[in-house]
C-alpha positions in Angstrom: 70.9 110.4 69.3 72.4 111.6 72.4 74.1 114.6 72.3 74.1 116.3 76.4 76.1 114.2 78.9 75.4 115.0 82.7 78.8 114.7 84.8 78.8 114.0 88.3 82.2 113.4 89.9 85.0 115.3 88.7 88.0 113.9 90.5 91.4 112.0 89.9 89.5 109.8 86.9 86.2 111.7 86.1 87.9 115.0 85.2 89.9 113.2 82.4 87.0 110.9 81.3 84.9 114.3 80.9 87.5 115.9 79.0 87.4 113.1 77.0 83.5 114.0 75.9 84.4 117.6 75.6 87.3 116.3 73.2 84.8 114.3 71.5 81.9 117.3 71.2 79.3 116.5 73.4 77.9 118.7 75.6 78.9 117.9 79.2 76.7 119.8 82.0 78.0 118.9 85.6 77.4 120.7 89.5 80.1 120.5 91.7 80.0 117.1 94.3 83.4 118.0 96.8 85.4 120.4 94.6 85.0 123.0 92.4 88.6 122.8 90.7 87.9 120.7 87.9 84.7 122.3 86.9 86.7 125.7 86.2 89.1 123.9 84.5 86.9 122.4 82.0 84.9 125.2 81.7 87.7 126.5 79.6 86.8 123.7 77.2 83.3 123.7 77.2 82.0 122.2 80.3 78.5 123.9 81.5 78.1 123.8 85.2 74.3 123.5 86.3 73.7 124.6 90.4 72.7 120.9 91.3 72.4 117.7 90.3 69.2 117.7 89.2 69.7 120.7 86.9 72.3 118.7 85.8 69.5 115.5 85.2 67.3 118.1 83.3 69.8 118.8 80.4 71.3 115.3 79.8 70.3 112.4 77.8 72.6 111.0 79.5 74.2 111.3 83.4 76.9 109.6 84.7 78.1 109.5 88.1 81.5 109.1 89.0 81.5 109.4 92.5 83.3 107.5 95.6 80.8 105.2 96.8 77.3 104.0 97.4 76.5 106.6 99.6 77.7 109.5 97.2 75.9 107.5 94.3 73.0 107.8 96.8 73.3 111.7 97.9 73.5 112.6 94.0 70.5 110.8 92.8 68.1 110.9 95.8 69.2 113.4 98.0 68.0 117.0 98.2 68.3 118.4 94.5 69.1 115.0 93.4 69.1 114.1 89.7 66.3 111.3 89.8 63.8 114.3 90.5 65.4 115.9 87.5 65.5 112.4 85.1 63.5 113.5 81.7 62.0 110.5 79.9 64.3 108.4 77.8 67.1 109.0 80.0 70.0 107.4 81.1 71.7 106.8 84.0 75.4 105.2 84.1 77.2 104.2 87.2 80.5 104.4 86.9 81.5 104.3 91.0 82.0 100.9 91.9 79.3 99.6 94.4 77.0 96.7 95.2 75.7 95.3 92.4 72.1 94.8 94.0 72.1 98.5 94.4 72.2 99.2 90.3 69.6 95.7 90.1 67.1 98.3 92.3 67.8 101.9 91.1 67.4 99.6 87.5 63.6 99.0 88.5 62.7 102.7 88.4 64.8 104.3 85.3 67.0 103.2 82.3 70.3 102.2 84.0 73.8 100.9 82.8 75.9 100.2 85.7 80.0 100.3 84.1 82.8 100.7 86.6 86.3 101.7 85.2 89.6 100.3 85.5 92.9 101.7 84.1 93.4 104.7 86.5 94.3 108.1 85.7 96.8 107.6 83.2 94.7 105.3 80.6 91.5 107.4 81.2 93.3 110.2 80.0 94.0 108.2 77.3 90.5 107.4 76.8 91.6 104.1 76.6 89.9 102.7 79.8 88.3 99.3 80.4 84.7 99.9 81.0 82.9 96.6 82.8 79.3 97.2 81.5 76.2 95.7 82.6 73.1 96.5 81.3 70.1 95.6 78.0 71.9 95.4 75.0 69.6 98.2 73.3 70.6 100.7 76.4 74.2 100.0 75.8 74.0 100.5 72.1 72.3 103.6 72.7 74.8 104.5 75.1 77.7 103.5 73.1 79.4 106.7 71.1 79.6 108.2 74.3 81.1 105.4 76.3 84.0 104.5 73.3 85.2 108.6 73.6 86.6 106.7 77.1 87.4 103.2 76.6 86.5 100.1 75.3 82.9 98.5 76.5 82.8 94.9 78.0 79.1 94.4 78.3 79.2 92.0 81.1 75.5 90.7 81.3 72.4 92.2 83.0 72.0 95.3 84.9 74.8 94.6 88.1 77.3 92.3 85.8 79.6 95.5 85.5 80.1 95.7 89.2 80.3 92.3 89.8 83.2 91.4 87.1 85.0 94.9 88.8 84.7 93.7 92.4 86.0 90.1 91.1 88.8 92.7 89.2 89.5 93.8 92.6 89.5 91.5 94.7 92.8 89.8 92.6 94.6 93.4 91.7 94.5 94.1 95.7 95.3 90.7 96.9 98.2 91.2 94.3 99.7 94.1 95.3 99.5 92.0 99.4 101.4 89.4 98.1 104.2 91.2 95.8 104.5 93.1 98.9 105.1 90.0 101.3 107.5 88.8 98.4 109.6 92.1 98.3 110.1 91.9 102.5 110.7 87.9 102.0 113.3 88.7 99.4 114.9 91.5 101.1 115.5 89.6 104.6 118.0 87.9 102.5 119.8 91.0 101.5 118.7 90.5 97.7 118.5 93.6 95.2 114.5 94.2 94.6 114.6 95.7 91.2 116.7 92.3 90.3 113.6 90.5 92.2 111.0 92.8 90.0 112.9 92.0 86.7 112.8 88.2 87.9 109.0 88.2 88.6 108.1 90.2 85.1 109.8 87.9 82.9 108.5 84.6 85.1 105.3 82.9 86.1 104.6 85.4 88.9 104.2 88.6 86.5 100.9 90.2 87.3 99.3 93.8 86.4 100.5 94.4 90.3 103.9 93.5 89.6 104.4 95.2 86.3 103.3 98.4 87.5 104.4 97.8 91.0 106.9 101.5 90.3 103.2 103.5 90.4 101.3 101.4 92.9 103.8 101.2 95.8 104.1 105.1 96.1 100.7 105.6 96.0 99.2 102.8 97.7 98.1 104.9 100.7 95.9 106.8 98.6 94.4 104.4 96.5 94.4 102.0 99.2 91.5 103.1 101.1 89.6 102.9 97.7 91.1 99.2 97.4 89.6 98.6 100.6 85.9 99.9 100.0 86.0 97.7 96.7 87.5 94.5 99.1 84.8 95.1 101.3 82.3 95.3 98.6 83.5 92.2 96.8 83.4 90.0 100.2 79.8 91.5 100.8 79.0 90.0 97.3 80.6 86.9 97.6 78.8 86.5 100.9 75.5 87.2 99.6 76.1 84.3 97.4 77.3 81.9 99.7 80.8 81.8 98.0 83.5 81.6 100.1 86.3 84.4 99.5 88.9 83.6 102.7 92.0 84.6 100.5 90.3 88.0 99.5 89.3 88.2 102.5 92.5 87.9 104.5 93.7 90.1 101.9 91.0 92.7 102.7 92.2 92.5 106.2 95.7 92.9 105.6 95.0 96.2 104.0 92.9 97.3 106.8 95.3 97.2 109.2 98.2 98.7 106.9 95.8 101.6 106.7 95.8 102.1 110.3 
């Protein structure tokens, strides 16, 4: 039964989906990856801070990364200190960054991994009512389970690298959404028309999308999460690619965003 969940990557959607463990009572161990803010925060409810990730590895049954990309995922199980070298037997690892889905296939070859990207954002994972895109054996989610349902609701995708490849196909629609309610507003507005009557129109009509219904959060924040948006774009086209599927709507999409990033 596990009971000790290692915590790597405390930021806008880790430190609520921790909390949520805390909340739950399991132990949560975690080092700090690029701030130590949310580690003295949960502290106050429990959180045991370890000096490295693979202290952290060495008191979990199960560790979850929550990092920003590949590279990070890297860093924190390979790198100096890194929690592989710490992994005790029986262990689990659970990616919850979204990367390339070969990368979880190959980490899967040397220890017991689930990979399970998140959607919902901030708001819903304090909520611990999440969407978590799992791939992985159906013994290793099970085993896994209590701790992922104090976050969200499992979707067990498939094999090891399903999770990351049903999120990058996630998206690859939400961002070339957000492009195209965007061209829409301008389109709408060159006519002089009101855009929360436009919004109201597209809710209630055959263009509502999870874009356009919570286009009031995404537009302010859009250059934040947009360089996030953009890793996962590139990472979906890099997948679709690999597969000889061809993506050029996402792909112009991905560009778009690009250049509105500067």
């Amino acid at each position: 039964m596990v009971k000790r969940v290692g915590f790597i990557g405390l930021g806008d959607i880790g430190m609520p989906m921790a909390r949520c463990l805390l909340d739950n009572g399991y132990d949560v161990i975690s080092s700090a990856n690029r701030r130590r803010e949310a580690i003295e925060t949960l502290k106050v409810a429990g959180l045991v801070e370890a000096d490295n990730p693979r202290e952290v590895a060495k008191q979990s049954d199960v560790l979850i990364t929550m990092v920003v990309d590949e590279a990070q995922t890297d860093n924190v199980l390979r790198g100096e200190q890194g929690a592989l070298a710490g992994l005790e037997p029986g262990s689990v690892i659970v990616i919850m960054s979204t990367i390339s889905p070969v990368y979880c296939q190959t980490l899967a070859k040397e220890v017991e991994v689930l990979d399970c990207p998140v959607s919902g954002g901030r708001p819903r994972a304090e909520k611990g009512d999440l969407a978590l895109i799992c791939g992985g054996a159906q013994e290793t989610v099970e085993k896994c389970r209590p701790v992922l349902e104090t976050m969200g609701t499992i979707f067990h995708c498939g094999a090891v690298g399903m999770g990351q490849v049903a999120k990058l196909a996630n998206q690859g629609l939400t961002v070339s959404q957000f492009r195209l309610v965007e061209e829409m507003r301008a389109m709408a507005a060159a006519y002089g028309m009101d855009l929360n009557t436009l919004m109201d129109v597209i809710r209630s009509s055959s263009g509502a999308s999870f874009m356009a219904e919570n286009w009031d959060f995404f537009e302010p924040n859009w250059r934040h999460l947009g360089r996030m948006a953009k890793k996962d774009m590139d990472l979906c086209i890099a997948a679709a690619e690999t597969r000889d599927v061809a993506v050029p709507l996402v792909r112009a999409a991905g560009e778009l965003t690009g250049k509105w990033l500067g």
